[in-house]
DSSP file (Angstrom, degrees, kcal/mol; ACC not computed):
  #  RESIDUE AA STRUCTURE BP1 BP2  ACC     N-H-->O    O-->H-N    N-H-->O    O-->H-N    TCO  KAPPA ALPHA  PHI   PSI    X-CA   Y-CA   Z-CA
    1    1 A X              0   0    0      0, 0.0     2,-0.7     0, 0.0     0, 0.0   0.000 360.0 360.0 360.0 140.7  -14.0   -7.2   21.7
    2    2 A X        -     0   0    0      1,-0.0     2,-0.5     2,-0.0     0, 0.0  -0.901 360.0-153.7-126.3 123.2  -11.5   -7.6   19.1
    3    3 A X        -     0   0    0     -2,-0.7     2,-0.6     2,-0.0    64,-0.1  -0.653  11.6-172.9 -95.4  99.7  -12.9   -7.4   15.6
    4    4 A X        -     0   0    0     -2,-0.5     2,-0.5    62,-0.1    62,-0.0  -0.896  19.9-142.8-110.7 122.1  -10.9   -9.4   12.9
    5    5 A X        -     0   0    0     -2,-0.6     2,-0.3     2,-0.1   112,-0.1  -0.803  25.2-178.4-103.3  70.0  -11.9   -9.1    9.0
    6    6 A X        +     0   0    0     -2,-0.5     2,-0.3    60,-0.2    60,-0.2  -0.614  14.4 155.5 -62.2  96.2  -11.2  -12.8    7.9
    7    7 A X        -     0   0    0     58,-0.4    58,-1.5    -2,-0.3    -2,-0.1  -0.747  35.5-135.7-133.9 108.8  -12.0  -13.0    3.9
    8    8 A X  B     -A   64   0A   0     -2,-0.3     2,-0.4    56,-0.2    56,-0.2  -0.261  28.9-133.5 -37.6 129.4   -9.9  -16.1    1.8
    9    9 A X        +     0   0    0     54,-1.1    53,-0.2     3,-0.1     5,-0.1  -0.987  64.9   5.7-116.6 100.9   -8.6  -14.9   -1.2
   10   10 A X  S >  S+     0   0    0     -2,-0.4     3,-0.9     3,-0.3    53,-0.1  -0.873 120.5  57.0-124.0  -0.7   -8.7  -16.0   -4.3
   11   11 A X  T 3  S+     0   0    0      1,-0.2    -2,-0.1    52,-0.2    52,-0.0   0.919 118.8  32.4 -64.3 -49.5  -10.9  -18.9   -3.9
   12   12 A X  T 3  S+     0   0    0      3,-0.0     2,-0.3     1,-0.0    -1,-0.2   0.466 117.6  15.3-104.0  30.4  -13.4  -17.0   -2.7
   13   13 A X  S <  S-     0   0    0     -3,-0.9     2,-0.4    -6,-0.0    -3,-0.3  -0.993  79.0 -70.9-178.3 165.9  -13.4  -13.4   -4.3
   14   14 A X        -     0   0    0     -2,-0.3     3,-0.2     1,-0.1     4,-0.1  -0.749  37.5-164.1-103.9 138.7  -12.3  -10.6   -6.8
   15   15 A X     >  +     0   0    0     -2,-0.4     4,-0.8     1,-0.1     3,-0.5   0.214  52.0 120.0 -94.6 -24.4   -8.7  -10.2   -5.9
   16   16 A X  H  > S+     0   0    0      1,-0.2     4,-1.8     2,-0.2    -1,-0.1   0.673  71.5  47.6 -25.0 -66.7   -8.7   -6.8   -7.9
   17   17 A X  H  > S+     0   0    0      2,-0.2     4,-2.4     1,-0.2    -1,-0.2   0.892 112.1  58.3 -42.3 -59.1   -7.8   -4.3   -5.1
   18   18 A X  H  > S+     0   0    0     -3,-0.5     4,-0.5     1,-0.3    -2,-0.2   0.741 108.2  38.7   3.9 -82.8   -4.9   -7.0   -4.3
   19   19 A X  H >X S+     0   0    0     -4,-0.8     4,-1.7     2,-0.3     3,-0.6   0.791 107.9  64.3 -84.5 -36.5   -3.0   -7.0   -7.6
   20   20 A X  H 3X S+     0   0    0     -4,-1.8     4,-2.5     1,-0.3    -2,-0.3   0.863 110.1  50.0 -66.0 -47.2   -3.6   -2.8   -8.0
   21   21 A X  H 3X S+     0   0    0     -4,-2.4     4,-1.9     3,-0.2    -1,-0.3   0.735 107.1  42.8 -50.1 -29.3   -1.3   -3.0   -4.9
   22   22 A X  H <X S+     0   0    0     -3,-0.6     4,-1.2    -4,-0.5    -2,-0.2   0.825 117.0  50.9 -67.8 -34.9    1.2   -5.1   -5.9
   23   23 A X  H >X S+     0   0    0     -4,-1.7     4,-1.8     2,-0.2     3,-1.8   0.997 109.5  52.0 -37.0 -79.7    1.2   -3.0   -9.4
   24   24 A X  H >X S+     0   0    0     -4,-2.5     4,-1.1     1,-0.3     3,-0.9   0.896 113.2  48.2 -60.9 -61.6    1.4    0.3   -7.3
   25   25 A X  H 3X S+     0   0    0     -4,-1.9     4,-0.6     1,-0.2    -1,-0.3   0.575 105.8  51.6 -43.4 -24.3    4.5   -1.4   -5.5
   26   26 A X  H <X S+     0   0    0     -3,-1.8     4,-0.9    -4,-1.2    -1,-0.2   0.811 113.9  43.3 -49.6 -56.9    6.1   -2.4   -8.3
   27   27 A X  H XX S+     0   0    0     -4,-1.8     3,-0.8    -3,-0.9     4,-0.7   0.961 117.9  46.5 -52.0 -65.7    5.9    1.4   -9.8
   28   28 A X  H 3< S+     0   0    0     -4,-1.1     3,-0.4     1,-0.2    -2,-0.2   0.918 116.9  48.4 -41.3 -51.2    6.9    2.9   -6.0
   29   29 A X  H 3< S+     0   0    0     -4,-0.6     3,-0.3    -5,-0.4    -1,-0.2   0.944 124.7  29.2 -71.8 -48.9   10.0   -0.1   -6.2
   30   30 A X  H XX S+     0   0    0     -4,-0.9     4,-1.5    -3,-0.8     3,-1.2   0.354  93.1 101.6 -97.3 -17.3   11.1    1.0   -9.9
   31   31 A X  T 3< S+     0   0    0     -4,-0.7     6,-0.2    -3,-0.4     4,-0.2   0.001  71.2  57.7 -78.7  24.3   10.2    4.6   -9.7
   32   32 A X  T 34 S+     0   0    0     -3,-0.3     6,-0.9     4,-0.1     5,-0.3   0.516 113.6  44.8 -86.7 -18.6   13.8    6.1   -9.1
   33   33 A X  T <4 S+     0   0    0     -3,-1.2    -2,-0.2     3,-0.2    -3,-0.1   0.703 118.3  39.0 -80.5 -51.0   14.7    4.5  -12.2
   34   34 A X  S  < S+     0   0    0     -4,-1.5    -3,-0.2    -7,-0.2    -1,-0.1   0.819 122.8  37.0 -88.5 -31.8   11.6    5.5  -14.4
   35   35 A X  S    S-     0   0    0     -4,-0.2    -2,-0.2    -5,-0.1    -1,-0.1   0.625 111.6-120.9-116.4   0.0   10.9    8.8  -13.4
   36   36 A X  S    S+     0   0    0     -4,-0.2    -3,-0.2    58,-0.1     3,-0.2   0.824  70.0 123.8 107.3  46.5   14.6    9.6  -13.0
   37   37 A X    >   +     0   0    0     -5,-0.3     3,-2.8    -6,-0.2     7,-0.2   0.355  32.9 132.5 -95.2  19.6   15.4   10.7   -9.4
   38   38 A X  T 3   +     0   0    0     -6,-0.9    -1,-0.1     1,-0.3    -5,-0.1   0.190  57.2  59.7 -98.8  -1.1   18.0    8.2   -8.8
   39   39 A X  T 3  S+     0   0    0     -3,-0.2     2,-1.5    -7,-0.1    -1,-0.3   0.767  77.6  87.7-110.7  -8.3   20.4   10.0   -7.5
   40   40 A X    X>  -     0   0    0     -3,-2.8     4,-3.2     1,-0.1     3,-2.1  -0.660  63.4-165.6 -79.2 100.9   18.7   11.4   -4.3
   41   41 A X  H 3> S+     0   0    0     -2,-1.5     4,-1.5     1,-0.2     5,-0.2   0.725  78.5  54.4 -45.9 -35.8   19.5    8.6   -2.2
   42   42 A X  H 34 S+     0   0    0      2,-0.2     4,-0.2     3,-0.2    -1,-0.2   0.452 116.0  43.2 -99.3 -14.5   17.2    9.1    0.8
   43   43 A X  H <> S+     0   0    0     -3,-2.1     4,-1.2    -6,-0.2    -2,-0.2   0.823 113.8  52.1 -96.8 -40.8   14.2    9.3   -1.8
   44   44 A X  H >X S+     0   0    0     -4,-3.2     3,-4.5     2,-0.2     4,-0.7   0.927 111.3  45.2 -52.9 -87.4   15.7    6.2   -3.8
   45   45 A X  H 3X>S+     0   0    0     -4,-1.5     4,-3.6     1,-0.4     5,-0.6   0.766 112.4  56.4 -35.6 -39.8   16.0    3.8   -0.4
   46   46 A X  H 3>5S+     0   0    0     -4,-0.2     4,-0.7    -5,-0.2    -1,-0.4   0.763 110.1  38.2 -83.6   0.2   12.5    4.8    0.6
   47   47 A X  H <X5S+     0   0    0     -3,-4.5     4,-0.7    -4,-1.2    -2,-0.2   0.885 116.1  54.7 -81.1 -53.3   10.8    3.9   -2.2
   48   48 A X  H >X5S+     0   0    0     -4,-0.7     4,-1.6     1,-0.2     3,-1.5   0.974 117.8  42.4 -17.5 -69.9   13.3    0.5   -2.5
   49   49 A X  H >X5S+     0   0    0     -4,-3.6     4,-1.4     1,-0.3     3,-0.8   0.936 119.9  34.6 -69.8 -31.8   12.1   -0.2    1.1
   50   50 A X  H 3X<S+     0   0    0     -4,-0.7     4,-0.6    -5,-0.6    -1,-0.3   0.277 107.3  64.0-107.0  24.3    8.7    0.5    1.2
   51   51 A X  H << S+     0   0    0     -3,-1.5     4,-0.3    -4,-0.7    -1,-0.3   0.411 110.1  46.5-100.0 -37.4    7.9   -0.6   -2.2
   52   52 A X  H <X S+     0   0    0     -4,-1.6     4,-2.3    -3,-0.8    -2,-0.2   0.965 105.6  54.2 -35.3 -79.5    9.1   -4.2   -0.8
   53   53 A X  H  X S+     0   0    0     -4,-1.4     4,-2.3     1,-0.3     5,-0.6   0.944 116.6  41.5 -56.0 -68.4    7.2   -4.1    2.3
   54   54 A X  H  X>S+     0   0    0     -4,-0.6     4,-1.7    -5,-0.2     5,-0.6   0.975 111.8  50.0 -56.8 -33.5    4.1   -3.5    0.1
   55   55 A X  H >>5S+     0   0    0     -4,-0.3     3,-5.6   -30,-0.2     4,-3.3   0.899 109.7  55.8 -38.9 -88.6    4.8   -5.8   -2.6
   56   56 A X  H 3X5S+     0   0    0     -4,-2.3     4,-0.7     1,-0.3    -1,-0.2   0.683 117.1  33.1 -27.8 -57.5    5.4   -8.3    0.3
   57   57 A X  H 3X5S+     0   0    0     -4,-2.3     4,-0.7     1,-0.2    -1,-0.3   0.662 108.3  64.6 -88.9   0.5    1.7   -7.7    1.9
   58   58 A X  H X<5S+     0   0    0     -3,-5.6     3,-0.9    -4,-1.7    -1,-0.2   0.879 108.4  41.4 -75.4 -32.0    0.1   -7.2   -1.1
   59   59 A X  H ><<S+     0   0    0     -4,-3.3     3,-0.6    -5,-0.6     4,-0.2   0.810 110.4  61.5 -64.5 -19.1    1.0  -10.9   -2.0
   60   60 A X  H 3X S+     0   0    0     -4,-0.7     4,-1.3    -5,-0.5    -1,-0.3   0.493 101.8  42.2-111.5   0.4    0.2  -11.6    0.9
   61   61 A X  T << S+     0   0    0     -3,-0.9    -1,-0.3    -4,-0.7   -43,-0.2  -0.261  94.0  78.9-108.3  49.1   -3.3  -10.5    0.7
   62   62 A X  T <4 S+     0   0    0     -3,-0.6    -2,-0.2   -53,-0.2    -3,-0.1   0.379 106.5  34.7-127.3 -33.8   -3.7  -12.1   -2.6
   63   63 A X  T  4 S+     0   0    0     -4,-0.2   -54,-1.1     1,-0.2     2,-0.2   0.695 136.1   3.7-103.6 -36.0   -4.1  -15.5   -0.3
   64   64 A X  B  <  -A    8   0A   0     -4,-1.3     2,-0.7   -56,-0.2   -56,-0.2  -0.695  65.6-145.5-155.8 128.2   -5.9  -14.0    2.8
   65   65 A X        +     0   0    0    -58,-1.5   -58,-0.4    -2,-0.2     2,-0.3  -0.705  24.7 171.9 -82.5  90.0   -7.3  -10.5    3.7
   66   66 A X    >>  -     0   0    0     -2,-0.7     4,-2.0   -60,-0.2     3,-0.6  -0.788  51.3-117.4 -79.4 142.6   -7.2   -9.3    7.1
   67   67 A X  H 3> S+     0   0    0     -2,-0.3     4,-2.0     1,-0.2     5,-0.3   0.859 117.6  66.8 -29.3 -30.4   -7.9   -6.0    9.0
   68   68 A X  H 3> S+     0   0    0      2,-0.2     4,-1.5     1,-0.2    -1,-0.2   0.956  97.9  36.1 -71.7 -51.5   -4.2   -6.7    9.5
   69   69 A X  H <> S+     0   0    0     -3,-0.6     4,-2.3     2,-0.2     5,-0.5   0.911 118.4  61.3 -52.3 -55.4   -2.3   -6.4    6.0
   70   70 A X  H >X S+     0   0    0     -4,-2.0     3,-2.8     1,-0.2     4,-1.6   0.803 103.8  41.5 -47.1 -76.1   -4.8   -3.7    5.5
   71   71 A X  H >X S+     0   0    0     -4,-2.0     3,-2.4     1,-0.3     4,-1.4   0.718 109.6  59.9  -8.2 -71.2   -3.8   -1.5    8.3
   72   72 A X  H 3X S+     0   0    0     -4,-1.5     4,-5.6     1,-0.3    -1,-0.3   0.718 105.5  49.8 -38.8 -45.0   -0.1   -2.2    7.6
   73   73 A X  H <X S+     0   0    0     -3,-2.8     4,-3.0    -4,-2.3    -1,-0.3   0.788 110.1  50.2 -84.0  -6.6   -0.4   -0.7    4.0
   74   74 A X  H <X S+     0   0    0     -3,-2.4     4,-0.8    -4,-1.6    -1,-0.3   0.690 108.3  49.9-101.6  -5.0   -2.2    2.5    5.3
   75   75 A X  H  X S+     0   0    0     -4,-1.4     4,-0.9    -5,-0.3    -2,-0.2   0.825 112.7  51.6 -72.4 -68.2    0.4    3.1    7.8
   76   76 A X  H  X S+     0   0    0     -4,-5.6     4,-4.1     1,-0.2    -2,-0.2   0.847 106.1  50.3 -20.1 -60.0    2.6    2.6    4.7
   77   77 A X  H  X S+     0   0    0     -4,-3.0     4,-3.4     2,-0.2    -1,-0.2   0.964 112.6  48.3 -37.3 -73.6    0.8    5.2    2.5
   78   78 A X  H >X S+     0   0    0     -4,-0.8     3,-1.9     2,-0.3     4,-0.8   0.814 112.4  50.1 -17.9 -89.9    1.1    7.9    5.5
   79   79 A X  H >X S+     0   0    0     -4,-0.9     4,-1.7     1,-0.3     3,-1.0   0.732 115.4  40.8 -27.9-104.7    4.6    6.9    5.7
   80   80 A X  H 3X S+     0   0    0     -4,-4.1     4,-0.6     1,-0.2    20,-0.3   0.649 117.3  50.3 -34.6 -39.3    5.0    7.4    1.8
   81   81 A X  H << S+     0   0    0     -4,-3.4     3,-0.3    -3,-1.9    -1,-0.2   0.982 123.1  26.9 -58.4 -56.0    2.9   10.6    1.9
   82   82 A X  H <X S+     0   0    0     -3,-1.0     4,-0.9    -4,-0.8     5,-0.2   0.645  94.5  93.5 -79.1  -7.5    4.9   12.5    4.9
   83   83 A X  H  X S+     0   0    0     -4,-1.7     4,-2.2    -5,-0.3     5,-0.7   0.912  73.1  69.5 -79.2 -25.6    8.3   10.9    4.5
   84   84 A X  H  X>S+     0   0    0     -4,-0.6     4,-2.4    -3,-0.3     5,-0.7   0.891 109.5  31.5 -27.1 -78.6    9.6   13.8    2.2
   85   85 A X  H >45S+     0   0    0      2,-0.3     3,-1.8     3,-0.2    -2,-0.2   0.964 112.9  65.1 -68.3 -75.6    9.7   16.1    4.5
   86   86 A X  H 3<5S+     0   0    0     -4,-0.9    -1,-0.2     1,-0.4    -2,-0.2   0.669 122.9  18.2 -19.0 -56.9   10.6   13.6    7.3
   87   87 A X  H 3<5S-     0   0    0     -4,-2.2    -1,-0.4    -3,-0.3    -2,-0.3   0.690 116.5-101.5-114.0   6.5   13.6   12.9    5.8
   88   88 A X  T <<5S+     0   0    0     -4,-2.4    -3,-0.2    -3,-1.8    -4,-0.2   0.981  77.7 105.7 132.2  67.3   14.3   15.5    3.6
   89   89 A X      < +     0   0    0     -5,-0.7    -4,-0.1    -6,-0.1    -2,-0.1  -0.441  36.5 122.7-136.6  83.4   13.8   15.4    0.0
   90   90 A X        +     0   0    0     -5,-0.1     6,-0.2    -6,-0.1    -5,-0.1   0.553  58.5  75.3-106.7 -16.9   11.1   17.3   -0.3
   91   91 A X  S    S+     0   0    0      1,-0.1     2,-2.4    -7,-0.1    -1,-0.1   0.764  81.4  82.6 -64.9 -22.2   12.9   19.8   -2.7
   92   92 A X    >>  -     0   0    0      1,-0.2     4,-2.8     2,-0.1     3,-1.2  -0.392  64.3-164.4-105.2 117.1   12.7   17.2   -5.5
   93   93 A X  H 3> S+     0   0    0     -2,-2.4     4,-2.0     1,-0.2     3,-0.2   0.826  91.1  52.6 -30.0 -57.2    9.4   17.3   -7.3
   94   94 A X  H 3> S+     0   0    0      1,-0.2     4,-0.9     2,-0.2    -1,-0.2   0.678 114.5  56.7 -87.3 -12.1    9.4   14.0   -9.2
   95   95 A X  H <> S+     0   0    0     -3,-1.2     4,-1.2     2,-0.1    -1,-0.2   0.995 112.5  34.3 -20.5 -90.0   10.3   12.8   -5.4
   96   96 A X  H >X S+     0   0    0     -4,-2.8     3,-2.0    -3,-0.2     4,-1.5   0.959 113.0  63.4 -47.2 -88.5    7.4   14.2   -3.8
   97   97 A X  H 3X S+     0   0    0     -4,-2.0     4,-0.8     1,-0.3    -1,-0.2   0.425 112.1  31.4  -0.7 -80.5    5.2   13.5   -6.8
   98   98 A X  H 3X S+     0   0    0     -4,-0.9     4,-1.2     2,-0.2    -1,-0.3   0.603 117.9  47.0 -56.9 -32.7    5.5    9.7   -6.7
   99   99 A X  H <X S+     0   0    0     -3,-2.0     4,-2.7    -4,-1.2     5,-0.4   0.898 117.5  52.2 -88.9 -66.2    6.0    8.6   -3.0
  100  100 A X  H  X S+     0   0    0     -4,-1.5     4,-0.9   -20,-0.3    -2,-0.2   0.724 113.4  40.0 -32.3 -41.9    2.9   11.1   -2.4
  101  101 A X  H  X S+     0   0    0     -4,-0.8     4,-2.2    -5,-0.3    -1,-0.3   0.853 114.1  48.3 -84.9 -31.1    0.6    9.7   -4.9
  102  102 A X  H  X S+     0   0    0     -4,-1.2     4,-1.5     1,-0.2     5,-0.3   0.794 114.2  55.0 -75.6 -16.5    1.3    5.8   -4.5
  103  103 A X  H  X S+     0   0    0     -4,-2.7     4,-0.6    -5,-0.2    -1,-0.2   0.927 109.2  40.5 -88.9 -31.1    0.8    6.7   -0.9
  104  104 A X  H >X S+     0   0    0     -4,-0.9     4,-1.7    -5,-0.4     3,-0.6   0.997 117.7  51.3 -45.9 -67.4   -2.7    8.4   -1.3
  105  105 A X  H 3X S+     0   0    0     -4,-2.2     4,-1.6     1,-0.3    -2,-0.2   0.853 106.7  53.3 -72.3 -59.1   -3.5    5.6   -3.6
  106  106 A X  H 3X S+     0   0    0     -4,-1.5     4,-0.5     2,-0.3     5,-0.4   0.852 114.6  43.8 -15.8 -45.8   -2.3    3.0   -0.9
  107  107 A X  H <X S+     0   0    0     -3,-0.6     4,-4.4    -4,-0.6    -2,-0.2   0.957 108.6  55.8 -76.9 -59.5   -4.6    4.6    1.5
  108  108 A X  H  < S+     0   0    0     -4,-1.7     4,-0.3     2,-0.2    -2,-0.3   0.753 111.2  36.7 -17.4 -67.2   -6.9    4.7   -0.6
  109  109 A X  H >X S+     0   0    0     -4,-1.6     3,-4.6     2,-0.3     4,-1.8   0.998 116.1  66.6 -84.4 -73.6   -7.1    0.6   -1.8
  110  110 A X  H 3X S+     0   0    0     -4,-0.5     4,-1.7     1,-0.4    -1,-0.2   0.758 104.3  30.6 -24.3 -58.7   -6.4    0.2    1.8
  111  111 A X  H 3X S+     0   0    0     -4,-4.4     4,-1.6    -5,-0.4    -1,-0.4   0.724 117.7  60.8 -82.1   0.4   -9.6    1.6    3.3
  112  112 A X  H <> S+     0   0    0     -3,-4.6     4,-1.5    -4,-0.3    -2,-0.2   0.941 107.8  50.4 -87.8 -57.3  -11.8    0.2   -0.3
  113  113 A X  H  X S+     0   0    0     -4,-1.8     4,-2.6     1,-0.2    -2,-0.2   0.876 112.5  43.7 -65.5 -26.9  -10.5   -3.4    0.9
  114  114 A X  H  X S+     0   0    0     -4,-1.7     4,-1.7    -5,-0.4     5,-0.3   0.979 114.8  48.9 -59.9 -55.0  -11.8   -2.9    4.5
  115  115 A X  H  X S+     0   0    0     -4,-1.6     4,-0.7     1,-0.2    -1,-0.2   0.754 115.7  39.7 -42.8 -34.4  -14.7   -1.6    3.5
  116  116 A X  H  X S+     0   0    0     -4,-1.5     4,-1.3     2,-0.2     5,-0.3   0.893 116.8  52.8 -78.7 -41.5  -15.4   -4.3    1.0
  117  117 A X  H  < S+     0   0    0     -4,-2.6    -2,-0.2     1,-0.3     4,-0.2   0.737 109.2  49.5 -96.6 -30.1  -14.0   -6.6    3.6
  118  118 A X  H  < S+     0   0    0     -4,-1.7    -1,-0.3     1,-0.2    -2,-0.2   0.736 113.3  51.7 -78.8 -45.7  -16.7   -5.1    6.5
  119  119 A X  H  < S+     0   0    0     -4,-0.7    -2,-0.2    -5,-0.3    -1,-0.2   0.773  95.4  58.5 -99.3   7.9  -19.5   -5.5    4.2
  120  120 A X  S  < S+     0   0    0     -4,-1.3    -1,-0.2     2,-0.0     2,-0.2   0.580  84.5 107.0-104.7  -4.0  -19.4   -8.6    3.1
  121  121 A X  S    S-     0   0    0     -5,-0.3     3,-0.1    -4,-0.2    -3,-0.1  -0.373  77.8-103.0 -52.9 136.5  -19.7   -9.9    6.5
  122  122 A X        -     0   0    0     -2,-0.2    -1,-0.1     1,-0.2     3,-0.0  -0.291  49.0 -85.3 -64.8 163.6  -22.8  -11.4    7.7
  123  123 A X    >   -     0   0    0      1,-0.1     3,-0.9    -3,-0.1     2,-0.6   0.093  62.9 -86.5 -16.0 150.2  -25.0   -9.3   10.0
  124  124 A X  T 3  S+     0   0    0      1,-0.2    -1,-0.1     2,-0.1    -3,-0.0  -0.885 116.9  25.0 -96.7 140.0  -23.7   -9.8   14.0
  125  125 A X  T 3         0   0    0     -2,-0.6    -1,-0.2    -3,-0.0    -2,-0.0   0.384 360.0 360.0  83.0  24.2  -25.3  -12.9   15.6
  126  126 A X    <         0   0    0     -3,-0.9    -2,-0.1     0, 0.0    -3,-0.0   0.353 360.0 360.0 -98.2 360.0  -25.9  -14.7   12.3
């Protein structure tokens, strides 16, 4: 049985979680820039890419929240947490630092909105 976590957005709900994910993508997307690593390439392009790709489903739970966007960003998170060492700049701190915390925090929002998304569901057979 395949269990799908349907909730409309913004008509019908605080949106909060949402926009604190598109914020933390925006920081992840700007952060070679701001916190000044911008010349390790391999750190720049993964925050570029996966600073998109959340942006993109954070917007895109801003109009409807599924189990599905969620997932996506906490497979993101992971991804931001291990990809230092996976591709290799784990020797620069302000690196690490950043892709490692927006990716906790990612996980983080990630499992809040499921949770929120799980209880605000009727009973089963109602």
């Amino acid at each position: 049985m395949k269990r799908n976590f349907h909730r409309p957005s913004p008509a019908a709900g605080d949106n909060t979680l949402s926009w604190l994910m598109v914020f933390l993508a925006a920081s992840l997307f700007t952060s070679p820039w701001i916190s000044g690593y911008r010349g390790d390439v391999p750190a720049q392009w993964n925050a570029w890419v996966v600073g998109f790709l959340l942006a993109c489903t954070a917007f895109a739970e801003l109009f409807e929240i599924s189990a599905r966007e969620e997932r996506a960003i906490a497979v993101l998170g992971v991804w931001l947490a291990a990809a230092p060492w996976i591709i290799g700049f784990g020797a620069d701190l302000k690196a690490v630092a950043v892709q490692v915390s927006i990716g906790v925090l990612a996980i983080l929002v990630s499992g809040m909105e499921l949770w929120q998304a799980r209880s605000s569901r009727p009973p089963h057979g109602q």
